[in-house]
N, C-alpha and C positions, 0 to 999 in steps of 0.2 A: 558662702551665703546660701541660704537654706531658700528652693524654686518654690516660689507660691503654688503652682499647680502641681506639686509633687502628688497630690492626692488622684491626679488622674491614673499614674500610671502604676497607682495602687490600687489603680480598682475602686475606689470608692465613689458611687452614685450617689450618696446622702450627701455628701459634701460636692458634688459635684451641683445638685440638683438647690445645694443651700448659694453655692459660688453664683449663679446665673439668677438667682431671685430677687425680683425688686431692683433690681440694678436700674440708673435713669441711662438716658440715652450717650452722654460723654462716656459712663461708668463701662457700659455695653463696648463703646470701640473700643478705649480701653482693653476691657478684659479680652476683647476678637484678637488683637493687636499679639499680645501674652500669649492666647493660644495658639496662635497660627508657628511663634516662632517659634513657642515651648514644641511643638511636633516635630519642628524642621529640624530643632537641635536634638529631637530623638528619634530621630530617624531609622536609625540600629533599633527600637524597639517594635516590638508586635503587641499588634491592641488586636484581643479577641476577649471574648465572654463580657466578666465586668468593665475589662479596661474598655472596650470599644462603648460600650452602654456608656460610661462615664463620658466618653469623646465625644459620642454622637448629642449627650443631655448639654454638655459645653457646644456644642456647635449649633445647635437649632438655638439654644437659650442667648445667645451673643454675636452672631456671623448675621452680616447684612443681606445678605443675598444668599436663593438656592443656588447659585453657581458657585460661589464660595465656599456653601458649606460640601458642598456635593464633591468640589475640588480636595477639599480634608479627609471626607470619609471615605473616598476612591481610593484614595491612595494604595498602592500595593501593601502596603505592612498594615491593611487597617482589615479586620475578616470582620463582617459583620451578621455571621453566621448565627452565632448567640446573643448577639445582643437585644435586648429588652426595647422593642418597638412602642411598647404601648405608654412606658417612660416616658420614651423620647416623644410622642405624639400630646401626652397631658403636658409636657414640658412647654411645647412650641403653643401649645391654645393657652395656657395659662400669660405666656410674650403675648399671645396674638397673631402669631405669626402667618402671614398669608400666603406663602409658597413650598405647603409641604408636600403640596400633591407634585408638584415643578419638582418638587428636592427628589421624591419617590423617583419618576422620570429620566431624569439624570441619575440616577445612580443603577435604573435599570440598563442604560445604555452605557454602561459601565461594569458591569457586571464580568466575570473573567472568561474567557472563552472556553479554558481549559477546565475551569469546575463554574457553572455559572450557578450552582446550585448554592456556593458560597454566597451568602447575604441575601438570596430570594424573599426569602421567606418575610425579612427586614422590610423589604420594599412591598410586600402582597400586603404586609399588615398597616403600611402608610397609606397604600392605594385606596385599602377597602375601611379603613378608619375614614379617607377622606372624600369616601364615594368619586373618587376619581375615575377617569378614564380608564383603563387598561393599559398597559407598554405592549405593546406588541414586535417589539425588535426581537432579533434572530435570538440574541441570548437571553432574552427574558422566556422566552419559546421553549428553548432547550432545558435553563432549567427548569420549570413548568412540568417538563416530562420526564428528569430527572425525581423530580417529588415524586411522581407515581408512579416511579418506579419502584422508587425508595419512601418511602411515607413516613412521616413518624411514629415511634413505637407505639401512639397511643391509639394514632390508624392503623395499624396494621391488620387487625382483625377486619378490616370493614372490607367488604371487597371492591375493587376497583370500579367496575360499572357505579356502585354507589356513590363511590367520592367523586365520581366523576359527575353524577347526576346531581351533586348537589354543589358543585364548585362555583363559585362565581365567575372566575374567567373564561370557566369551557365557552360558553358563545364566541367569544372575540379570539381567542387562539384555537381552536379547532380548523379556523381556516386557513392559519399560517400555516397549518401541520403539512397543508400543500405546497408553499412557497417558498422555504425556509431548505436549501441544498443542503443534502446530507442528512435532515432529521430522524429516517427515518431508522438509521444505525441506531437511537435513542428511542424507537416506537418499537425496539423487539424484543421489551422485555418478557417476564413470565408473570404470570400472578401469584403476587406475594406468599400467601396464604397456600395456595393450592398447584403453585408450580405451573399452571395451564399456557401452553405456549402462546407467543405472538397476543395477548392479554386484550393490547387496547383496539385491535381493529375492530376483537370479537364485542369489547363492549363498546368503540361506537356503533358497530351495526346494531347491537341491540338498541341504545339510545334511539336509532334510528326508528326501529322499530315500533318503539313507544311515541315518537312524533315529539320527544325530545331535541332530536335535529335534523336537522335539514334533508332530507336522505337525497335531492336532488343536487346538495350543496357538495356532499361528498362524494356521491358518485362519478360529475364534474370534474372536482379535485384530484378523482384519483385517473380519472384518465388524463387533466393536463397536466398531473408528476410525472407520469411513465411517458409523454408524450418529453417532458422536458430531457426526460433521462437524470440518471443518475447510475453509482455503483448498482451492481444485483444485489448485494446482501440491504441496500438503503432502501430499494424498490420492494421489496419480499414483504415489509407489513400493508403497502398498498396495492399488491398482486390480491393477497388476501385478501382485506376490507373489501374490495372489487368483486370477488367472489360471495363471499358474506353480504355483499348489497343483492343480490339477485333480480338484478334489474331487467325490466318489460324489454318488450319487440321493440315497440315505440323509443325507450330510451336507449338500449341498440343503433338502431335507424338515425339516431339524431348523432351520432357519434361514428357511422357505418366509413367515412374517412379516416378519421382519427385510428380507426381499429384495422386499418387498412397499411396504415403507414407504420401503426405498431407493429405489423405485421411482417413487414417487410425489414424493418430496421431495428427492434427493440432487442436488447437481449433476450436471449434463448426462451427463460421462465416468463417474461413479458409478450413475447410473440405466441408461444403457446396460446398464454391467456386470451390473446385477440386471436387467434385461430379458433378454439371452440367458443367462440362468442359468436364471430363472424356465420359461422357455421349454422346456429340457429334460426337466421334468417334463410327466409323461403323466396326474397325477390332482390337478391344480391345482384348488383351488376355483374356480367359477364365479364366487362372491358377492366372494369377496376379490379376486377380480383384475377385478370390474369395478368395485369401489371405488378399486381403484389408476387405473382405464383413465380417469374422472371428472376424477382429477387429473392426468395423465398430458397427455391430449387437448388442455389450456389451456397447456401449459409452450410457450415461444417456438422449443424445441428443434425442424427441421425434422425432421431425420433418428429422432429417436424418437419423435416423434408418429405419421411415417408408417409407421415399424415396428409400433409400439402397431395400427394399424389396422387393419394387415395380419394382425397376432397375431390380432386381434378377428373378422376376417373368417373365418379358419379355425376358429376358435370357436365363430361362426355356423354354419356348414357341418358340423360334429361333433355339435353341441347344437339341430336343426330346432326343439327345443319350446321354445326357448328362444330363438328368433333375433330373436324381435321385442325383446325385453329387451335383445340383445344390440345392434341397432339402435341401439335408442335412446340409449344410452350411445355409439354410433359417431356420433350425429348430435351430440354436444357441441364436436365440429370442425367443425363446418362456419362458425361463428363465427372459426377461426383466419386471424391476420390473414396467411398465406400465404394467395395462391388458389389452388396449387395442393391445398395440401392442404385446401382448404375444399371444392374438388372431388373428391378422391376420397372424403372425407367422404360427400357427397351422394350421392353413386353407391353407397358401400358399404348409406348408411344406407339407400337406396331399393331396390337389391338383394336386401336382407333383412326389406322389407316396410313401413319406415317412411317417412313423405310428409314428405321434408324443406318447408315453409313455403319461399317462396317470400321473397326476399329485397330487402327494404324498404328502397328507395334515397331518402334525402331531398337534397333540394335547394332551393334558396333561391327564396322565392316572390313573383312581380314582386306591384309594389301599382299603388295610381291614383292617386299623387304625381305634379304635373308635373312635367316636366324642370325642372333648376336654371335659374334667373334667368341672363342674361348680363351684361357687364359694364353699367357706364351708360356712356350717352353722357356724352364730354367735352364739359364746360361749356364757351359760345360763346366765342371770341375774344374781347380787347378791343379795340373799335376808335374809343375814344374814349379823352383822353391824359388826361382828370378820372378816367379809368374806373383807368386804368393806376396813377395817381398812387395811389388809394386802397387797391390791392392794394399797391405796393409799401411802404406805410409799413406796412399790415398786417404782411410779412413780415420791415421792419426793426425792428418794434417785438414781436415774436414767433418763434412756432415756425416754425421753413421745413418746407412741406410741398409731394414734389416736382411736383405737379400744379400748385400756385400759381407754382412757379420756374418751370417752365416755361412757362405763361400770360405770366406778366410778360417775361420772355426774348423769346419771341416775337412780344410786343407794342412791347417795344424795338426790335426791330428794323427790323418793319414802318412804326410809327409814324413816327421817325424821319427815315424817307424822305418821309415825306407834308408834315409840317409841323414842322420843328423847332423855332422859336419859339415855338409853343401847346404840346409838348411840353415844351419846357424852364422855362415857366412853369408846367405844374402841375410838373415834378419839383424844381426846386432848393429852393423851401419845405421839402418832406419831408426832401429834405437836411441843411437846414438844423437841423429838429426834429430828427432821427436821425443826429447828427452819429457819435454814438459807437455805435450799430448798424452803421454802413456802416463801419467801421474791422477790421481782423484783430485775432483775439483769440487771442494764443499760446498759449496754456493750452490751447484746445481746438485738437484737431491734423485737426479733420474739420468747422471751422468755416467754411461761405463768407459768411459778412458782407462780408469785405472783395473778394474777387470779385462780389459782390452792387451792393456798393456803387461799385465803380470802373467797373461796365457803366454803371449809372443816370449817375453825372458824364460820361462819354464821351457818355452820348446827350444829357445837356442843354446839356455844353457842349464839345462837342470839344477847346478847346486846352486848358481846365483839367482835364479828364482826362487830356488827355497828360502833362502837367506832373506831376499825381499819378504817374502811371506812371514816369515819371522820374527 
């Protein structure tokens, strides 16, 4: 039997936009009814381009509710990348439908974490069809700055400060760009066009500039991100923009905490930043900034420590009644495991009056243990063939250990020459016992029994060890 809706997952929008027309209200559940299941029994299918526009015109034109319909189009196999927004909007006013800005909504809190740039665009076109609110969730955020990053090829020429200046949403997401962990991995692009690094900080500041935004709003923002923390490569486009804002004494001053604690605790590229900032002011508390200069001193950072010192040192030199104090706080480097900066430590801290201690080398302390023992002497040759006999049955009837092989070895050989008959009479006995010791044992692939044992028959009796060998 041939599926009435087979036309959706053909892609076709005329029929789909013919299917949902005029329908009366029984005809509507109806038809909701058929589509909800016709999806679920195609579930192995992916709706993108026409197919999804055809899904989307069937769900606003027939689905009771944004929750419903918003439940169909989320779905994972449903990409609503391409599909025809402005369709689907003449679709739902032609119904009447009264919850497409709700539907927008829910599908931006829905949106995929992994590309949320998938079906954006879908939901910017319902938003700003329906003068609606803004979504301001984390993924609607992200893709937001995945578009401009990426624009469409028809933007691409325009340069970013532009589309940005003429966006509708910049007011309401510009100040998530603050609160949104991690975005800032997705703020570091380049500009399109012209390659120009780090893109958006330089065109908000410029925005800024123009009284297009808020500059007090940003400035703000970018100290309570670097306050909140984040990775360093996520902080780096609002280290910039922070820089690029080039904010007064006064706006300093109002944040002279904040850049304190940054100071103290931020990563590396973040402390820096609150270091020459801090710097510029001329009626810096004394107490506060040697509370920071404490934790400052220990950080592994070379280049801000030795700045910190230098700060401190001029410090010293402005505040006489104060320089032993201020010492002492310079001597908490002298512990840093640079030597260089362990040395200008010393130097500043003795400079200024305090007696850096004198630095305590340990090393390891001989004792009055005598030297280690040497080897032992090897045990005397054998030079008797009873002597010989007794080791070898030892080693046939046991573990071979190779000081014994060798003894016996060596005694074979010498022996042998001297008197073969008294030697072949103490060995063929033991032979005789250790028949099945002196034989090769396959199993074991690192067994000499049977080299063991064919030396011993060759010396007691030359031609039956050849014979064996044979």
């Amino acid at each position: 039997m041939t599926d009435p809706l087979e036309f959706l997952v053909r892609g076709d929008v005329g029929a789909a936009v013919d299917a949902v027309t005029g329908l009366d209200e029984p005809g509507r559940r109806s038809f909701a009814d058929a589509l909800v299941a016709h999806v679920r029994r195609r579930r192995d299918n992916w709706w993108w381009n026409k197919e999804a526009t055809a899904l989307a015109v069937a769900a606003v034109g027939c689905l009771p509710t944004a929750a419903t319909a918003a439940e169909l189009l989320g779905r994972r196999n449903v990409s609503l990348r391409g599909a025809d927004a402005g369709l689907v909007v003449q679709v739902a006013r032609t119904r009447g439908v009264p919850w497409l800005a709700e539907l927008a909504h829910r599908l931006a809190d829905r949106l995929r974490r992994d590309d949320p740039r998938d079906g954006w665009e879908f939901v910017a076109e319902l938003i700003t069809a329906e003068k609606a609110a803004t979504p301001t969730g984390n993924q609607f955020v992200e893709g937001w700055l995945a578009l401009m990053a990426w624009p469409p090829e028809w933007q691409r020429p325009v340069p970013l400060v532009d589309r940005l200046r003429a966006d509708v949403f910049l007011d309401a997401l510009v100040p998530r760009l603050f609160e949104v962990d991690g975005v800032g991995t997705r703020m570091s692009f380049d500009e399109f066009m012209t390659d120009e690094n780090l893109a958006l900080p330089r065109a908000l500041a410029r925005l800024a500039g123009e009284d297009r935004l808020d500059r007090t709003m940003l400035l703000d923002g970018c100290v309570n991100r670097l306050l909140r923390g984040d990775r360093p490569a996520a902080l780096r486009p609002f280290v910039m923009l922070h820089a690029l804002l080039e904010h007064t004494a006064s706006e300093v001053d109002k944040h002279r905490g904040d850049y304190l604690r940054l100071l103290a605790d931020a990563p590396g590229s973040v402390a820096s930043m609150a270091q020459k900032t801090l710097r510029a002011l001329d009626d810096l508390e004394v107490e506060g900034l040697l509370d920071a200069s404490r934790a400052v001193l220990v950080r592994p950072d070379k280049a801000l420590v030795r700045a910190q010192l230098g700060w401190l040192d001029q410090l010293a030199r402005r505040h006489p009644d104060r320089a032993a104090e201020i010492a002492e706080v310079i001597a908490t480097a002298v512990d840093h495991p640079a030597a260089d900066v362990r040395d200008r430590a010393s130097t500043l801290a003795a400079r200024h009056g305090y007696v850096v201690a004198p630095r305590v080398v340990i090393g390891a302390v001989g004792d009055d243990l005598p030297p280690p023992a040497g080897p032992l002497p090897a045990p005397a040759a054998f030079t008797d063939p009873d002597e010989l006999a007794e080791e070898a049955a030892s080693l046939l009837g046991g573990p071979t250990t190779a000081s014994s092989l060798e003894r016996v070895l060596d005694a074979v050989v010498r022996l042998a020459g001297d008197d073969r008959a008294r030697l072949r009479g103490a060995l063929v006995p033991v032979l005789r016992r250790h028949r099945a010791g002196a034989e090769e044992h396959p199993w074991d692939p690192c067994c000499l029994c049977g080299l063991l044992g064919g030396v011993l028959h060759a010396a007691a009796d030359p031609v039956e060890g050849g014979v064996r060998r044979g």
